[in-house]
Structures are given as C-alpha cells and as structure tokens.
C-alpha positions in Angstrom: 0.0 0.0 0.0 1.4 3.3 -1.0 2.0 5.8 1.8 0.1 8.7 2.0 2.5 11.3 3.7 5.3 10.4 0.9 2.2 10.8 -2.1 1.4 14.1 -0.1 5.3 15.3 -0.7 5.2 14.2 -4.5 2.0 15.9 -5.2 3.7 18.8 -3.5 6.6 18.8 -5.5 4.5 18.6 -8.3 2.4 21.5 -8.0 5.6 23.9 -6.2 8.1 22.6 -9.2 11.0 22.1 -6.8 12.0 19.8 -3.8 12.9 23.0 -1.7 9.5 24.8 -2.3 7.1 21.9 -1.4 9.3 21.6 1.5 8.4 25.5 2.7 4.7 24.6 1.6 4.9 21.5 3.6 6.5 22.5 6.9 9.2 19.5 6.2 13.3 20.2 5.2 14.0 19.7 1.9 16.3 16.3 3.0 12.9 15.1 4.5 11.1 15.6 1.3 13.7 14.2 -1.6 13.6 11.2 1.4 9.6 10.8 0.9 10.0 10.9 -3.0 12.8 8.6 -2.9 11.2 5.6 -0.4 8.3 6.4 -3.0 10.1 5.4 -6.1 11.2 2.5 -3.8 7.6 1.4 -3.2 6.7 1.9 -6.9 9.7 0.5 -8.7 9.1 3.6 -10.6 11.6 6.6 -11.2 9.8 9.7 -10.3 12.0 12.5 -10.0 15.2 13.2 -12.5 18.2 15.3 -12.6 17.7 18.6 -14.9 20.5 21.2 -14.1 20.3 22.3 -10.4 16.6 21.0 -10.4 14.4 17.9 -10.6 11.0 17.5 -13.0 8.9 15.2 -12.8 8.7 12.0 -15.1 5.6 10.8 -17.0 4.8 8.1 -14.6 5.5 11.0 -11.8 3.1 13.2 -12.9 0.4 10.3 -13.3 0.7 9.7 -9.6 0.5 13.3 -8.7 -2.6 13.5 -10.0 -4.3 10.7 -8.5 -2.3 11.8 -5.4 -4.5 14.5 -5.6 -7.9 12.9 -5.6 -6.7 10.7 -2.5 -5.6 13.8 -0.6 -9.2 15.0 -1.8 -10.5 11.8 0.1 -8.9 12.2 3.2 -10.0 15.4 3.6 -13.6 14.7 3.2 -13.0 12.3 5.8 -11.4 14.2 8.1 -13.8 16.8 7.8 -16.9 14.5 8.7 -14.8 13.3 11.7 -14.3 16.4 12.4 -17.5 18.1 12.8 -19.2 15.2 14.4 -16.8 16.0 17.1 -17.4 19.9 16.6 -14.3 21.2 17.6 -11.1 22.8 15.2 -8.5 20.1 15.3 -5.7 18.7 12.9 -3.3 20.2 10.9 -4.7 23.5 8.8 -2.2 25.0 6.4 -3.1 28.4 6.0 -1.3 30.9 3.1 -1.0 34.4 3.3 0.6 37.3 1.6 3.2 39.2 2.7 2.0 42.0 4.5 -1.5 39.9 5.9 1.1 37.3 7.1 3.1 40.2 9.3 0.3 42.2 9.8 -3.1 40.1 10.2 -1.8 36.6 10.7 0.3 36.6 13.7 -2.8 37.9 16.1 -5.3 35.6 14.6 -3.2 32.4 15.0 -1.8 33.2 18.4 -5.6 33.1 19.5 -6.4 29.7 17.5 -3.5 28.8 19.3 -5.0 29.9 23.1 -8.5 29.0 22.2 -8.0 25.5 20.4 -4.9 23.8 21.5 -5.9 20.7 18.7 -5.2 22.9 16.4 -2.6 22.8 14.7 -2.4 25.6 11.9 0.6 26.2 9.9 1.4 29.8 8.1 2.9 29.3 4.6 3.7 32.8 3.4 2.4 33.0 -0.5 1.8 35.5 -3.4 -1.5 36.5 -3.7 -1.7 35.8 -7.4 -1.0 31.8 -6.7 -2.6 31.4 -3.2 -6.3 30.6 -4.7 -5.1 28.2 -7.2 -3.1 26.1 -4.3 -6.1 26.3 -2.5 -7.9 24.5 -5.1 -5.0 22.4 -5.7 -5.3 21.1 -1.9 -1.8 22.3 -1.0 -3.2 25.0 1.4 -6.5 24.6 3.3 -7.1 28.5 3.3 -5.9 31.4 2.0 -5.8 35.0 2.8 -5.6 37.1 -0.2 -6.2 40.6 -1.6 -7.8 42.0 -4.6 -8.2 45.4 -6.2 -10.0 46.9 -8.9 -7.6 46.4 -11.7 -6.6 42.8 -10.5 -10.6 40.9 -9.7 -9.8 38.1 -7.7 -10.6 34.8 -9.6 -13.7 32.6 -8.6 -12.9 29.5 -9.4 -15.3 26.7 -9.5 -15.1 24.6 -6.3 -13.8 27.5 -3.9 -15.9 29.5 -1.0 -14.4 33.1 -0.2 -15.2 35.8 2.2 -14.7 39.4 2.6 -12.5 40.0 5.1 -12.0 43.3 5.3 -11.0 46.8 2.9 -7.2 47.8 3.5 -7.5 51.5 2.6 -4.2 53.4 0.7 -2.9 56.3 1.7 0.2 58.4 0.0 3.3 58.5 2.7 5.1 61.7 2.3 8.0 63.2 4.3 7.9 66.0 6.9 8.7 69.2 4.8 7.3 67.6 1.5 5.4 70.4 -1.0 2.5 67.6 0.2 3.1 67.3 3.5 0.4 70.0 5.0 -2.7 69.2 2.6 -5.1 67.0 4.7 -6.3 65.0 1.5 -4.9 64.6 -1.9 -6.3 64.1 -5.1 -4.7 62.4 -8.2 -3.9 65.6 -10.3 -1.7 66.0 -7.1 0.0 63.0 -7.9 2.2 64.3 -11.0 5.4 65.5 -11.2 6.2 63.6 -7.9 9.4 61.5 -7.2 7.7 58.2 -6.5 9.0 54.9 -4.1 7.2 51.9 -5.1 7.2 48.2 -5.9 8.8 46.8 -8.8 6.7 45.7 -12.8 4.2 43.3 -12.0 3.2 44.1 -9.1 -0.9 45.5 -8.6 0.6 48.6 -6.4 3.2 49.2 -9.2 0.7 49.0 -12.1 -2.1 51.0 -10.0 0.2 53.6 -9.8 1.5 53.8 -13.6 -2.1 53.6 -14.9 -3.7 56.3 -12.2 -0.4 58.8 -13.4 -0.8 57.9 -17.1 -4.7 58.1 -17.1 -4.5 61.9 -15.9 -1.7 62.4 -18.4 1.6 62.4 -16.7 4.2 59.8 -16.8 5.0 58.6 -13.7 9.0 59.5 -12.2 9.8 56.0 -10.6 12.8 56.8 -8.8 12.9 54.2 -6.3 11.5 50.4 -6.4 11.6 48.3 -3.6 9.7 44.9 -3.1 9.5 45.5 1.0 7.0 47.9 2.4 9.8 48.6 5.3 12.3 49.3 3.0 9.7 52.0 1.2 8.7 53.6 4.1 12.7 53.7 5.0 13.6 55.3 1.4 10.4 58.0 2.0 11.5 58.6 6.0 14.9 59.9 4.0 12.8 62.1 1.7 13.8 60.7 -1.4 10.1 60.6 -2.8 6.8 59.3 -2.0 4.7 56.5 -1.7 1.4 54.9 -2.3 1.0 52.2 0.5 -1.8 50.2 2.0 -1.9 50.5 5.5 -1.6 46.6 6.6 1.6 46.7 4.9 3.0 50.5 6.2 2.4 49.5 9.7 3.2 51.9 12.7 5.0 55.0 11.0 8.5 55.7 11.8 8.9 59.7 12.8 9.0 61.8 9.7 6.8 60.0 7.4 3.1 61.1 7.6 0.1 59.4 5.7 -2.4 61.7 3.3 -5.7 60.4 2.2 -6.0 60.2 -1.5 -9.7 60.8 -3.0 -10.6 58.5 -4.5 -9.2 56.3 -2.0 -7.3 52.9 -3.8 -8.5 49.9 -1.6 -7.7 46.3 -2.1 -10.2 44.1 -0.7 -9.1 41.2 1.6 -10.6 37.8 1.6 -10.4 34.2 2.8 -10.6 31.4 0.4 -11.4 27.4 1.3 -12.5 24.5 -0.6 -16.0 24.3 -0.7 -16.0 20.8 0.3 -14.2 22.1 3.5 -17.1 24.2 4.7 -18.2 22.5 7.4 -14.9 21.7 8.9 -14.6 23.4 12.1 -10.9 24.6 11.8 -11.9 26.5 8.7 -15.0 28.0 10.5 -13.2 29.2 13.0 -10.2 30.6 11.9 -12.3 32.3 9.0 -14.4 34.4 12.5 -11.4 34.8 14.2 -9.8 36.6 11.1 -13.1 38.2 10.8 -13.4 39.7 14.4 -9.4 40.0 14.1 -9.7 43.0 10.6 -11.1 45.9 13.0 -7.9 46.3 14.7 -6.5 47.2 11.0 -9.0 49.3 9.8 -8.0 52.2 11.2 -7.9 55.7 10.1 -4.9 57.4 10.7 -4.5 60.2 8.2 -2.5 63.4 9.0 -2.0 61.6 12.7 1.4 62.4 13.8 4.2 59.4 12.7 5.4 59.1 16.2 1.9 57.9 17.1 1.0 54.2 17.3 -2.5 53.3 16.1 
C-alpha cells in the first residue's frame, strides 16, 4: 500500500516545481522531502524525479501519480472533515497561506488566538503571493488562504472554492515631513504628477495602479525608487527621497518623519479568505475564517495626518 505522507510530498513537489519549495509549503526540510520521494520510487519501482540542471521535474509516470495523489488527498480530507464536525471542535493540521503584509500584519494575532483557544489545532502559516494562493487552495496544498484583490486585478472565482470578505485595506500616500504635500489634509490624483515616487517593482498590482492612475491623468510617472519591502519603502520616504502609495496593513506603525495623506478617491484592495468548498463544514476552517473576521477591525484604522510618532 502506498504511503500517503510520501504521495502528499510528490503531489507537493508537483504543484511547487521544486523539492525546496514543497518543502516550505509543507512545513518538512528539503532532506525530508527528496527522502519521501525517494522511499516512494522504492515502493513503486518507478523513477519519479530526474536530474535537470540544479533542479528535478517530474517524469511521466510522476506526474500520473500526482494527479491521483490529488484525488486521495481529496479523500482524506472529506474524511477528516466529517470526523471532524461530528466532534465539533477545530482540530488537525490547517495550512493556511498568506501574503506578505497579511502574514506580518493580520496573521500573527489571529493564530496566536487559535493557538490559546483550540490547543488541537494545529495551523501552519505558509507565506504566499496573492496571485498563486487561490489556485493552491484548489489544488489542496493550502487549506485557506488569505488574499487581496483590487479593482484592476478581480480576484478569480474558481469553481469549487468558497471566499469571504475580510475586510478593505485602505491606501494612503506617505510623504516626508517638509514635502510640497506634506500639510494638505487629503490629496487628489492631479496631485500625484510630477512627484518623485518609491514603489514596488513591474508586475506588481501597487506598481501598475500607480502607472495607470499617473498615465490616465496624463503624466508619466517618475519611478525613482523600487523596492519589493514595504519597510524598506517607508525607509527610502523617511529619508525624503520621494513618496509612496502604501496600503496600511503593509506600512504598519510610522516611523517619525513619514506622515500618511488620504487620496480621493481612496485605492482599496479588498481582503478575503478562500477554502474548498468541500471544507465548509470543517470546524478549523469556520473558526479561523471568524477569528480573522473579528481580528480586521484592529487594521481598519484611520490614521490620516496623525502624527508618525503615534502608534495606532
């Protein structure tokens, strides 16, 4: 009988394309997960993974296997889940992604609680870009996501997937102290021209919200500084090198000399958590999607204008 923990690491390796990235997805080393594959190709007679450059793909017969790894994992998570809420408590392993900034920002609170409230939980933070995050939900390598949206970048619906609104994280322009900027109480975008701005780098939905918003009003937008961090922009605007449009989960607490100016309209990007529909009932799911729920508030905040020594 095939084990399922070692078809669990090929299917991983499958969908993440390396041994080293279904090992972050998995929790595991990246020893323990070539050691799955291999006692797998053991138990098949079957070679699974070979040698292309630095990397591994997968063979034929590999990605066969993967694929009805798949529908098992399916399986045993139906199972679990009926277990589960005929007990009526959150317990078992829950891998939960999250981007960047919700995994700093949102995350820690939310899963220290789980943690206090329902010690047979066992939830597991995978940190994830939003753009793949619903498709490894549907894929079964996460059991929830947290993701964001905004209104040039619709999050996907696919079939098979429930979602919720979590919450709006509202954007705000950071400007240093002294700035031209710096003593108008709201901005609107004609103000945005001609500025030296600090943002992320091509492909990003901040980056390309920026270029279109400048370009749509006729200017071409002065990129002088891109940086994939939100910490490192807020750094590069505390120096007064330019200015930045930032949402507020991922600016955090401002560092002295950096204030934050509404922008009318105000850019939003609309948070949500994603499951498997046929995980609904599951009580970890239920439960961690409230707690993020009753977590958001602390976020939404309005701090415009407040001075950048405050903590909010």
């Amino acid at each position: 009988m095939l084990d399922l923990s070692r078809l669990r690491a090929l299917h991983a390796v499958s969908v993440h394309g390396s041994v080293s990235a279904a090992a972050v997805a998995l929790g595991y080393t990246p020893s323990a997960v070539s050691q799955a594959v291999t006692k797998l190709e053991r138990e098949t007679r079957t070679t699974l993974l070979e040698r292309r450059g630095r990397g591994v793909v997968l063979t034929d017969a590999a990605r066969g296997l993967a694929a009805t790894a798949q529908q098992l994992l399916a399986l045993v998570e139906r199972a679990e889940t009926e277990l589960e809420e005929r007990r009526g408590l959150p317990a078992g392993r829950l891998v939960v992604g999250a981007f960047a900034t919700a995994a700093r920002g949102l995350l820690p609170g939310a899963l220290a609680r789980l943690a206090r409230e329902h010690p047979a939980l066992d939830t597991r933070l995978v940190e994830v870009d939003p753009h793949l995050s619903v498709d490894l939900v549907a894929q079964g390598v996460l059991d929830l996501a947290v993701t964001h949206d905004w209104d040039i970048a619709p999050l996907p619906a696919p079939e098979g997937l429930e979602r919720v609104v979590i919450g709006d994280d509202r954007c705000d322009v950071l400007v240093p102290e002294g700035h031209p900027l710096a003593g108008r109480e709201v901005l609107d975008r004609g103000d945005l021209a001609g500025r030296r701005w600090i943002c992320q780098p091509p492909g990003t939905v901040c980056h390309d919200w920026l270029v279109r918003t400048l370009r749509a009003s006729g200017h071409e937008p002065d990129l002088a500084h891109q940086a994939a961090e939100y910490h490192t922009q807020v750094a590069l605007v505390a120096a007064g090198l330019g200015i930045a449009l930032m949402p507020r989960l991922g600016s955090g607490p401002l560092p002295e000399g950096v204030l934050a100016i509404p922008l009318e309209p105000m850019p939003v990007r609309r948070l949500f958590a994603v499951w498997r529909t046929g995980a609904s009932r599951r009580p970890a799911i239920t439960e961690t999607v409230r707690t993020l729920l009753e977590q958001w508030p602390e976020h939404d905040v309005d701090r415009s204008l407040r001075p950048a020594d405050q903590t909010v």
